[in-house]
GUVEX-884103 format. One line per field, with one value per residue (C-alpha): residue number from 1; residue in one letter; x negated, y, z negated. Coordinates in steps of 0.02 Angstrom, whole numbers, plus 32768, in hexadecimal, padded with zeros to 4 digits. Example, Ala and Ser with C-alpha at 12.3 -4.5 7.8 and 13.67 -1.06 7.14 Angstrom:
residues 2
seq [1 / 2]
type [A / S]
c1 [7D99 / 7D54]
c2 [7F1F / 7FCB]
c3 [7E7A / 7E9B]
***
This chain:
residues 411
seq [1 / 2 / 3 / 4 / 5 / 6 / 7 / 8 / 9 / 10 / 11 / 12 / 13 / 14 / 15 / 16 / 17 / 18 / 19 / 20 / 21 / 22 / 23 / 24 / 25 / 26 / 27 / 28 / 29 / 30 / 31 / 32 / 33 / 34 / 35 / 36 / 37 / 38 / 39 / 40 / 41 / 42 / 43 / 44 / 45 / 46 / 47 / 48 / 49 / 50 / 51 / 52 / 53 / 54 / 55 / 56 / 57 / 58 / 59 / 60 / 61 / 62 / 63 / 64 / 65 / 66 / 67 / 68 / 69 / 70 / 71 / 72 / 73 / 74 / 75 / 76 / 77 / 78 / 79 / 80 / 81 / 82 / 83 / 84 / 85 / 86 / 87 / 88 / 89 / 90 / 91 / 92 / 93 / 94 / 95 / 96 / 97 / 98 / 99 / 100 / 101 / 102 / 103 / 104 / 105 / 106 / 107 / 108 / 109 / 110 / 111 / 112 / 113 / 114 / 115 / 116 / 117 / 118 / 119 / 120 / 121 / 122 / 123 / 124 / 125 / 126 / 127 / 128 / 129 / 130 / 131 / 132 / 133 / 134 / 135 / 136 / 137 / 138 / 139 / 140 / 141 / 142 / 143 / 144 / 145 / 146 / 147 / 148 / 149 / 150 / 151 / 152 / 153 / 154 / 155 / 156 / 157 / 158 / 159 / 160 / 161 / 162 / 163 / 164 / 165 / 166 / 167 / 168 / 169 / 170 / 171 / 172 / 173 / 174 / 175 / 176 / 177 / 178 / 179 / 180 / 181 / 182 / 183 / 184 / 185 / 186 / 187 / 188 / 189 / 190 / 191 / 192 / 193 / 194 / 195 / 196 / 197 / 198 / 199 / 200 / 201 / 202 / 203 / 204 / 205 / 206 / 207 / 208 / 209 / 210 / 211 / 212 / 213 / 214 / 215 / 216 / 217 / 218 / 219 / 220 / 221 / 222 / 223 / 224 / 225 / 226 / 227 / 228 / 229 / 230 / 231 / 232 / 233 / 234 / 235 / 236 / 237 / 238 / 239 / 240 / 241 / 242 / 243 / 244 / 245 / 246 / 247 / 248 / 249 / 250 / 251 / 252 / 253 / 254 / 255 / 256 / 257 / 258 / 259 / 260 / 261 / 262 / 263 / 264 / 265 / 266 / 267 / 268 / 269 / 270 / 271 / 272 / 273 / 274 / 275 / 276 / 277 / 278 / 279 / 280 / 281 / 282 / 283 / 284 / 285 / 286 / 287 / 288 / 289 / 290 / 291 / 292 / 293 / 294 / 295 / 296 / 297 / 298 / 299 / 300 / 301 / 302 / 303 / 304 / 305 / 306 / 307 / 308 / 309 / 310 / 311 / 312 / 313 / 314 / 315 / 316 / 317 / 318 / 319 / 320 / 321 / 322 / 323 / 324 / 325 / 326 / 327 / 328 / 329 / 330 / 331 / 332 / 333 / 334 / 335 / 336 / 337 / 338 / 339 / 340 / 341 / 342 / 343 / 344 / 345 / 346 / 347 / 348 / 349 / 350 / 351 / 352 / 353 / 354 / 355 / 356 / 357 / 358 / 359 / 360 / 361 / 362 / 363 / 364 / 365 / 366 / 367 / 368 / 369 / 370 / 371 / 372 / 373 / 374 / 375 / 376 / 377 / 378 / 379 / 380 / 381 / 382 / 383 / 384 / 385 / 386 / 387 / 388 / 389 / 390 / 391 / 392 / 393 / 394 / 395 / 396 / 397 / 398 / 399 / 400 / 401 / 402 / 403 / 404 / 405 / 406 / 407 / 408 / 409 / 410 / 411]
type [X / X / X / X / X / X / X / X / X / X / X / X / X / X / X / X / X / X / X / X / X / X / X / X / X / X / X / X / X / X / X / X / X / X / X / X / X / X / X / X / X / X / X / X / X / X / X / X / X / X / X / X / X / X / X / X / X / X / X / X / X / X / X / X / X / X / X / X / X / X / X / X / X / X / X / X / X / X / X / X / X / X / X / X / X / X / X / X / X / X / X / X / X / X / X / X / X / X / X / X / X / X / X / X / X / X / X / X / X / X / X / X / X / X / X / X / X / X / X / X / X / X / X / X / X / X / X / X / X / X / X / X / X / X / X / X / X / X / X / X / X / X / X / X / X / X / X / X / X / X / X / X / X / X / X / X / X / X / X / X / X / X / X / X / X / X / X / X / X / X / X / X / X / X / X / X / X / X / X / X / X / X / X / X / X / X / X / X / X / X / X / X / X / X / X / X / X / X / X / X / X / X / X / X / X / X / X / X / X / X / X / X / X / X / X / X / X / X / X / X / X / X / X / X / X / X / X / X / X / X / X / X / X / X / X / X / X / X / X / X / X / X / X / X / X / X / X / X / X / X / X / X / X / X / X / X / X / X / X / X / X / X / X / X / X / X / X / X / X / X / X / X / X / X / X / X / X / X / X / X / X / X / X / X / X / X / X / X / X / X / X / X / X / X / X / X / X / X / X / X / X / X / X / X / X / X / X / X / X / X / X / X / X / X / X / X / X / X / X / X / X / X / X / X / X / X / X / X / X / X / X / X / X / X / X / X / X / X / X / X / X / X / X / X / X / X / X / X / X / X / X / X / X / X / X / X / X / X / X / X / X / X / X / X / X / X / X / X / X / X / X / X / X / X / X / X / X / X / X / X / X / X / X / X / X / X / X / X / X / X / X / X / X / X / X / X / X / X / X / X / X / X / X / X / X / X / X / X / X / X / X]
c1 [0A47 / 0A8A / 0B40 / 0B77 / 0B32 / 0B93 / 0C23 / 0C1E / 0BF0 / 0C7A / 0CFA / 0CC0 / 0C9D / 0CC7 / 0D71 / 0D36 / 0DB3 / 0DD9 / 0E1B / 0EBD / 0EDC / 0EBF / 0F4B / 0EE8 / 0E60 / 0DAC / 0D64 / 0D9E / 0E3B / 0E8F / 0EDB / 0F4D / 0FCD / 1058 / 1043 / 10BF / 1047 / 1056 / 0FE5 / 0F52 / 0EB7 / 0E21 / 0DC1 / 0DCF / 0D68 / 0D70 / 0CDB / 0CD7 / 0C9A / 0C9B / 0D56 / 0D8C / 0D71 / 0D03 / 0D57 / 0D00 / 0D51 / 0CEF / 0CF7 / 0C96 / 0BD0 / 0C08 / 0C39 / 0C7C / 0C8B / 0D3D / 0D17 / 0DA5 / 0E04 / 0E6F / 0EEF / 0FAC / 0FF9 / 101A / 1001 / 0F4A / 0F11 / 0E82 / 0E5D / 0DEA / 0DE9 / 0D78 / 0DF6 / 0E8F / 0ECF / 0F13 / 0F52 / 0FD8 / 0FF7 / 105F / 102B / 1070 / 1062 / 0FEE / 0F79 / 0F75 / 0FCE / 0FDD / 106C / 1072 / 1060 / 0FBF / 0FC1 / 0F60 / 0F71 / 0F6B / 0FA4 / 0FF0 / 1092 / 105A / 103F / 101B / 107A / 1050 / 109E / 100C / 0FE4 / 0F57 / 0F51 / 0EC0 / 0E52 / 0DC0 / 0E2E / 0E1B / 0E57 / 0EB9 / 0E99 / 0E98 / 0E85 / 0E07 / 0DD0 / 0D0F / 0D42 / 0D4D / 0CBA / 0C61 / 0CFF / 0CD5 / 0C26 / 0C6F / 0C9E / 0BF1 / 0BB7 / 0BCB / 0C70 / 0CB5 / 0D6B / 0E07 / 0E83 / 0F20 / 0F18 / 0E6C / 0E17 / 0D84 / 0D47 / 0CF8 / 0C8F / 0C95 / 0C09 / 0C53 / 0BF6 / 0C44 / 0C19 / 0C40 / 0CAC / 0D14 / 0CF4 / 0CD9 / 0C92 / 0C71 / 0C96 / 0CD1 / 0C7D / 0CD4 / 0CA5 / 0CF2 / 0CAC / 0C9D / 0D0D / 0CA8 / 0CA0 / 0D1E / 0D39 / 0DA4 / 0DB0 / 0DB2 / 0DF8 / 0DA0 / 0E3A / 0E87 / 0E1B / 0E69 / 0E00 / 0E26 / 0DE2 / 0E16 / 0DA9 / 0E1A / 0E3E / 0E38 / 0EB5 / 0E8C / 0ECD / 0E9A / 0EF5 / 0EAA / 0EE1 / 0E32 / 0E80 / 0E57 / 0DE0 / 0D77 / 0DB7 / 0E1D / 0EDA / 0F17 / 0F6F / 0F0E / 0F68 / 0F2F / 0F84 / 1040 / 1031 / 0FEF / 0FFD / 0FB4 / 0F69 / 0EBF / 0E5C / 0D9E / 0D21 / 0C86 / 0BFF / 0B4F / 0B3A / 0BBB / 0BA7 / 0BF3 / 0BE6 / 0B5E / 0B7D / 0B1C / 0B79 / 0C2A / 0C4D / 0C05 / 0BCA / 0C2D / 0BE0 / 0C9B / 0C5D / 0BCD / 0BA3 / 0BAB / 0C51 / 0CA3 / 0CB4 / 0CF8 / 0CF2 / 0C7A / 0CAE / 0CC7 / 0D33 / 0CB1 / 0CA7 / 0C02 / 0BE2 / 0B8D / 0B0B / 0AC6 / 0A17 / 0A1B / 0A64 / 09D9 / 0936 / 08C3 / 0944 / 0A01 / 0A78 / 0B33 / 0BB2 / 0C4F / 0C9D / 0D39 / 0D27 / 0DD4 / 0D5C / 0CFD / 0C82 / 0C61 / 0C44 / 0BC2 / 0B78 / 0B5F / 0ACE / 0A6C / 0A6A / 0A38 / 09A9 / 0982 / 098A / 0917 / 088C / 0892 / 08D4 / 0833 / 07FD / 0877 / 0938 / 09C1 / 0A70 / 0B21 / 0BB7 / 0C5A / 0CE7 / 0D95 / 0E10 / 0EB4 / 0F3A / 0EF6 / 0F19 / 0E5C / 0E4C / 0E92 / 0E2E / 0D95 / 0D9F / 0D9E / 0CFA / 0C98 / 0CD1 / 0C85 / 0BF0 / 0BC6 / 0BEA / 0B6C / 0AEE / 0B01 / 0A9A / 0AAC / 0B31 / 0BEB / 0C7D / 0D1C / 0D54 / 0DF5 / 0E6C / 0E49 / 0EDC / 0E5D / 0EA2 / 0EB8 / 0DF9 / 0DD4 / 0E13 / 0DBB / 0D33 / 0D26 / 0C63 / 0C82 / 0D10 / 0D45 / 0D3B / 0D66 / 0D2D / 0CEB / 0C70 / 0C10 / 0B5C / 0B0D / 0A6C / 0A24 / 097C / 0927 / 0951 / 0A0D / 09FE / 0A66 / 09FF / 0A87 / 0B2F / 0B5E / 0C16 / 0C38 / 0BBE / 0B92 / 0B7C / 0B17 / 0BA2 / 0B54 / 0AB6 / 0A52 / 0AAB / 0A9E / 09EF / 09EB / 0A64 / 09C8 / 0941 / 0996 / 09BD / 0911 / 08D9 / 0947 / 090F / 0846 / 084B / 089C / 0844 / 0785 / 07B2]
c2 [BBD6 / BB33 / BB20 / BAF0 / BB91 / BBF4 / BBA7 / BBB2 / BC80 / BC83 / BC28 / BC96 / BD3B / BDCE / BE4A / BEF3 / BF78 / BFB5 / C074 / C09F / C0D5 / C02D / BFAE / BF08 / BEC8 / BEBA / BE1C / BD6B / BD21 / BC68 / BC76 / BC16 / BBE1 / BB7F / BAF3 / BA61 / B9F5 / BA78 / BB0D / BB23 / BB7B / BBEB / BC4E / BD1C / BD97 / BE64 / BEDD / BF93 / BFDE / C08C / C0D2 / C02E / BF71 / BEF5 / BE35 / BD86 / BCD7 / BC59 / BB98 / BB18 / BB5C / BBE6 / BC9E / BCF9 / BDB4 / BDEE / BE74 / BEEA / BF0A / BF91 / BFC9 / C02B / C044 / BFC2 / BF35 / BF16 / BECD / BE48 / BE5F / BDA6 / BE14 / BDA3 / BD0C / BD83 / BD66 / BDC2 / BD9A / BE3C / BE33 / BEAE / BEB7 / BEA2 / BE7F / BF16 / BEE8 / BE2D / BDE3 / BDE3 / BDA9 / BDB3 / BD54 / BD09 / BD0F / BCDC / BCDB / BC4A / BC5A / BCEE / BCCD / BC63 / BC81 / BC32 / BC6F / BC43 / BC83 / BCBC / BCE6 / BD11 / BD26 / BD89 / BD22 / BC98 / BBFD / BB41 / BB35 / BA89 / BA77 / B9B0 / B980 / B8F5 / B8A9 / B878 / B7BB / B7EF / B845 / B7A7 / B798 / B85A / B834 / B7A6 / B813 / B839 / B7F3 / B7E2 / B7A7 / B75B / B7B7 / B787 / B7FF / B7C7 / B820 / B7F7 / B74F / B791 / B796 / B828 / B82F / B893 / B8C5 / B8F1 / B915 / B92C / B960 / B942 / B9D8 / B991 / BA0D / B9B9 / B9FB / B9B9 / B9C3 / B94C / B932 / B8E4 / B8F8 / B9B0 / B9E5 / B9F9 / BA3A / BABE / BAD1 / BA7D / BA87 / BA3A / B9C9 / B90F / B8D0 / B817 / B7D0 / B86A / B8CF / B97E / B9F3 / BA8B / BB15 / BBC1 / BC3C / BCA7 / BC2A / BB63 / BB5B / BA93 / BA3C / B98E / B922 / B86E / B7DC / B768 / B6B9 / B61F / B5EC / B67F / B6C7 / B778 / B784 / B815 / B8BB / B948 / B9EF / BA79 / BB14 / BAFF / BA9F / BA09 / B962 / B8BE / B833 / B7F7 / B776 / B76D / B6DE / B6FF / B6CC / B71D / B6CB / B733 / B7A6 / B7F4 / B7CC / B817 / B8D6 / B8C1 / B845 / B87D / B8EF / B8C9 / B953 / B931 / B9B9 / B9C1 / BA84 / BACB / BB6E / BBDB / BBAC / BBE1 / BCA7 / BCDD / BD90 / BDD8 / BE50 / BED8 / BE89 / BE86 / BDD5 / BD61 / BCC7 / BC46 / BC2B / BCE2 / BCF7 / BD72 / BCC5 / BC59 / BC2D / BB93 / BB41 / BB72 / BB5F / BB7F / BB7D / BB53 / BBA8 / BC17 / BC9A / BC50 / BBB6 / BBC1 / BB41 / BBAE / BC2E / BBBC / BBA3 / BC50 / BC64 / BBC0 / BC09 / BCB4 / BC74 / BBDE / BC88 / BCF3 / BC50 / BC22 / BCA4 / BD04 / BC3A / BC36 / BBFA / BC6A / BC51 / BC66 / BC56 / BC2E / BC63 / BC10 / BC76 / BC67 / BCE3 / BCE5 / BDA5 / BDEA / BE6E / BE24 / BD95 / BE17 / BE96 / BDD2 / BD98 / BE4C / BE30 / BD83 / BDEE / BE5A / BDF6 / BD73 / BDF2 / BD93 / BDDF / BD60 / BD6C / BD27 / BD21 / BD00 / BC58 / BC35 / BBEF / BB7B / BAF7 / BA6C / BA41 / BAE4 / BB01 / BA50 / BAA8 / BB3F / BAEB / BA45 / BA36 / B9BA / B926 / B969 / BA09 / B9A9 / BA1D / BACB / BAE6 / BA83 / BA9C / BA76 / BA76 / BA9B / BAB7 / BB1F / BAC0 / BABA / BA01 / B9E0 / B995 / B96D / B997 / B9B7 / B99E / B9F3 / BA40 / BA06 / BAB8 / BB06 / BA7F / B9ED / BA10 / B97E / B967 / BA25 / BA18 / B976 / B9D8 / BA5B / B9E9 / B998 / BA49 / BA74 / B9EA / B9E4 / BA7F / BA72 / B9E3 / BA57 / BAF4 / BA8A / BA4B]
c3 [6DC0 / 6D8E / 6DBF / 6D07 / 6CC5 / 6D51 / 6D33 / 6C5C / 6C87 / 6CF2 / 6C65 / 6BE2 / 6C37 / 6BC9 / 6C06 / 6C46 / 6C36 / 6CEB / 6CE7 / 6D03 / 6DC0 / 6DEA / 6DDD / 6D98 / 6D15 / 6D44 / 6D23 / 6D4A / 6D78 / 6DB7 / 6E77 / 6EA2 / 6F49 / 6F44 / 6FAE / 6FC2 / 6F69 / 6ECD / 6E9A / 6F0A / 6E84 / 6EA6 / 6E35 / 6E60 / 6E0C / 6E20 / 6DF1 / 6E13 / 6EC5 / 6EAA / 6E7B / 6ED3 / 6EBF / 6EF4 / 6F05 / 6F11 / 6F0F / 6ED6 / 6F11 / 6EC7 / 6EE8 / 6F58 / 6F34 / 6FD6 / 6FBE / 7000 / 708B / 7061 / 6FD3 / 6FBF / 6F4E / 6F71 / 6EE1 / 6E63 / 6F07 / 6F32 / 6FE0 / 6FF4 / 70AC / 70FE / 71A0 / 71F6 / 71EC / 7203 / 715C / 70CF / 7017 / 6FDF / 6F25 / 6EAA / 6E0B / 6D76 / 6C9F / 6C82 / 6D20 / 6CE2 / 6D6B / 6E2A / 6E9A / 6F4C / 6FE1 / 7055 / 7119 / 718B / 724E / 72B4 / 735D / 73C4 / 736A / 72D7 / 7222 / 7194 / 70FF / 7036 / 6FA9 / 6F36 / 6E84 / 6E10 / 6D55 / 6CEE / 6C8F / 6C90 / 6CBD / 6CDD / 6D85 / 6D78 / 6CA5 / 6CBB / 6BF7 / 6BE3 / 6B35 / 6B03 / 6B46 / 6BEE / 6C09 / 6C50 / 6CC8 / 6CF3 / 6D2E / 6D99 / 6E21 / 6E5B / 6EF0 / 6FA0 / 6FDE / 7075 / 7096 / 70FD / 7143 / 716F / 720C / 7249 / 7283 / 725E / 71AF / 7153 / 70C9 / 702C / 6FA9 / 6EF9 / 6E63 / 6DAD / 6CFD / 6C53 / 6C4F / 6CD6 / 6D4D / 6E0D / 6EA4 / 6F52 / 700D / 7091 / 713C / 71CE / 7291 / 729C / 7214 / 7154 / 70C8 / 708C / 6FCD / 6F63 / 6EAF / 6E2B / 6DA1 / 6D7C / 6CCC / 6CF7 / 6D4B / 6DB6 / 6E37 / 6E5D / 6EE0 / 6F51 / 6F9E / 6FDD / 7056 / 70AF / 7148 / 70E2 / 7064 / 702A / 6F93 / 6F79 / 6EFA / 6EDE / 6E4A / 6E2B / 6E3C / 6DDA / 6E51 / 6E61 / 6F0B / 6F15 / 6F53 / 6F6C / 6FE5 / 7033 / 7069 / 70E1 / 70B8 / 70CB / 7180 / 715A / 70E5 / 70E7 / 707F / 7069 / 6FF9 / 6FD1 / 6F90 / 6F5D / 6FDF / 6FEE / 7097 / 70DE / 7168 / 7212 / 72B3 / 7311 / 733F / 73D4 / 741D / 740A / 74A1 / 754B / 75DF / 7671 / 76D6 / 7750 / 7776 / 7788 / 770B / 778B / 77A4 / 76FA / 76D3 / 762E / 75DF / 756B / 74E4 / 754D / 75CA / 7639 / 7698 / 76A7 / 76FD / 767A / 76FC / 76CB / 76E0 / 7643 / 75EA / 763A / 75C3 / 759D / 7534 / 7519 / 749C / 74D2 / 742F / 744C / 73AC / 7369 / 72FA / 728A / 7264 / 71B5 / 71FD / 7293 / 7206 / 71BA / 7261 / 729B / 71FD / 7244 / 72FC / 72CB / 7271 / 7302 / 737D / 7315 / 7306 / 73B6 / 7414 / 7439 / 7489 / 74FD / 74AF / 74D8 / 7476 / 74BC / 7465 / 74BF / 7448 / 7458 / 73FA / 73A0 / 73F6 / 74A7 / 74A9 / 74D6 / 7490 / 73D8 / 73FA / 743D / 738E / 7326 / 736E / 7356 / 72A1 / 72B6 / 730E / 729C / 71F4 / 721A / 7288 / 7321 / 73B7 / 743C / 74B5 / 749E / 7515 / 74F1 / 754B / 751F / 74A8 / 740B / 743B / 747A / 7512 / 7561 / 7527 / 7571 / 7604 / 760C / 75E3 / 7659 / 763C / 75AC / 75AD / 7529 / 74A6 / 7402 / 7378 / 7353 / 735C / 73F0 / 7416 / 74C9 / 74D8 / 75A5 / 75C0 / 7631 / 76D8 / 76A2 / 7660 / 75D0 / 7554 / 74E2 / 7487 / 73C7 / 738F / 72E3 / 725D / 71A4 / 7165 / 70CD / 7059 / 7091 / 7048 / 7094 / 7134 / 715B / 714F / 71C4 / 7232 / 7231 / 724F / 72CE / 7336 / 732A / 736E / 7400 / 741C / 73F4 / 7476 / 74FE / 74E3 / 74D7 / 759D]
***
């Protein structure tokens, strides 16, 4: 379905009457957290799953289901278990509103904390006001653009695309990884974006400048801030994901042991890990991209396993307690129908993985993909993923895996 008609069905969806033992409205409603750099949006909607409710949020192109929600009360509970997050929200005005808090783990002692808020209705999410006149400056923001953050050396690059509504939509790669789906509004002079899934809580704010280019602040959740600018450039384009992180080979597989799910310990120089061509994932199961990657490598398994590849995923966790960190990647498991084998390697903090891991110089974002082949030859290394977002880049990311591993498996 074309994404204006979702949208204008969304905008003008009709109320329907939930019954009374439950405490809100089915039907849509605005999100929002409150970030320092002002009201964070997402779209909610609630339908009815038997006597209880079914949630979605909804970013951009994307519509996640919410895998619990629950109700006590007047307050109901929208449980992301797979990320370790929860929102808690009374309600209130005859079901109409919600008030309550987001949390999300991340580290053994380390939250992230957001007030949150939701009100019943079909909603712009920033209602930007633009007149006729600027609909030509609307259109303007479509492209491919060549981004700065004020924190990086490296550049990024963004793909936007507007319409004459004013309603935006994009994502942003860089060498970790992409953005995922973010959505927004442009009035023709100011850009405003964000995104919510459970684990990214991004707002993007941006002012078009008089010479084209984009100035403006990015916030993650409540933990981060920093500034960024844009020009349009269809040139523009990352550095090369596989030539980012180098194989060192300072131990020999047989030399690192980490525990599967089980607690049980295996050497990664396991025959039962051994096949014509390998993939090892370095990955967490906190990491939306990591998310997006587990659907690619479950179908890249079921194609080419029965040839020969074998899969193993190396998870490096947030707390560092096992068995939290175990129960979090079988909810990684079993949401994305993984049936290769994972162990649990360490801890997310990069250096301490770097550590744990001293086959690489360096672990510098999840996930990592190395590809061995049969006689233990590393072929070559992946830093980052351009997930299902990307559109054209996750399908060159494809091509390009497949052919890595078509060349190794036809040896």
């Amino acid at each position: 379905m074309n994404i204006v008609v979702c949208i204008t069905a969304v905008l003008s969806a009709a109320p329907v009457q939930s019954p009374p033992s439950l405490p809100i409205q089915y039907g849509p409603w605005r999100g929002w957290l409150d970030s320092p750099g002002g009201p964070l949006p997402f779209r909610l909607d609630f339908h009815p799953r038997g006597e209880g409710l079914a949630g979605f949020v909804t970013n951009s192109r994307e519509r996640l289901a919410i895998p619990q929600v629950r109700t006590e009360g007047d307050e109901v509970i929208l449980d992301f278990d797979h990320y370790d997050s929860r929102i808690r929200a009374r309600a209130s005005e005859g079901g109409m509103r919600l008030d309550g808090e987001w949390t999300r783990r991340r580290g053994a002692d380390e939250w992230t904390r957001m007030a949150f808020h939701a009100t019943y209705g079909a909603q712009p999410l920033f209602d930007l006001t633009h007149g006729a006149a600027e609909e030509a400056g609307i259109l303007s923001l479509k492209g491919r653009w060549e981004v700065k953050f004020d924190s990086s050396e490296t550049p990024a690059v963004a793909e936007f695309v507007a319409f004459e509504q004013g309603w935006a939509f994009g994502t942003l790669m860089t060498t970790g990884g992409d953005y995922r789906y973010l959505g927004g509004e442009f009035d023709g002079q100011r850009l405003r974006l964000s995104s919510f899934d459970g684990a990214h809580a991004f707002l993007f704010h941006a002012d078009k400048q008089v010479n084209g280019t984009l100035k403006g602040t990015f916030w993650s959740a409540s933990h981060w801030k920093e500034g960024w600018t844009a020009r349009l450039n269809k040139e523009a384009k990352l550095p090369d994901p596989f030539g980012l992180t180098r194989w060192t080979g300072k131990a020999a597989l047989e030399e690192l042991r980490f525990p599967d799910l089980e607690g049980k310990e295996h050497s990664l120089a396991d025959p039962a890990f051994a096949g014509k061509a390998r993939i090892i994932e370095l990955f967490g199961s906190w990491c939306p991209n990591c998310h997006d990657a587990a659907g690619l490598l479950a179908e890249l398994e079921k194609k080419y396993g029965p040839r020969g590849l074998r899969i193993l995923g190396l998870a490096f966790e947030a707390t560092g307690d096992f068995e939290r960190d175990a129960r979090l990647v079988r909810i990684y498991t079993s949401k994305h129908n993984v049936s290769y084998p994972v162990l649990i390697a360490g801890v997310k903090d990069r250096d301490k993985a770097s550590a744990a891991f001293p086959l690489l110089d360096q672990i510098r974002a999840y996930p990592t993909f190395i590809f061995m082949d049969g006689d233990g030859v590393v072929r070559s290394v992946y830093t980052g993923f351009s997930g299902p977002a990307t559109a054209d880049a996750y399908k060159k990311l494809r091509g390009e895996f497949e052919s890595v591993i078509e060349e190794m498996l036809g040896e």
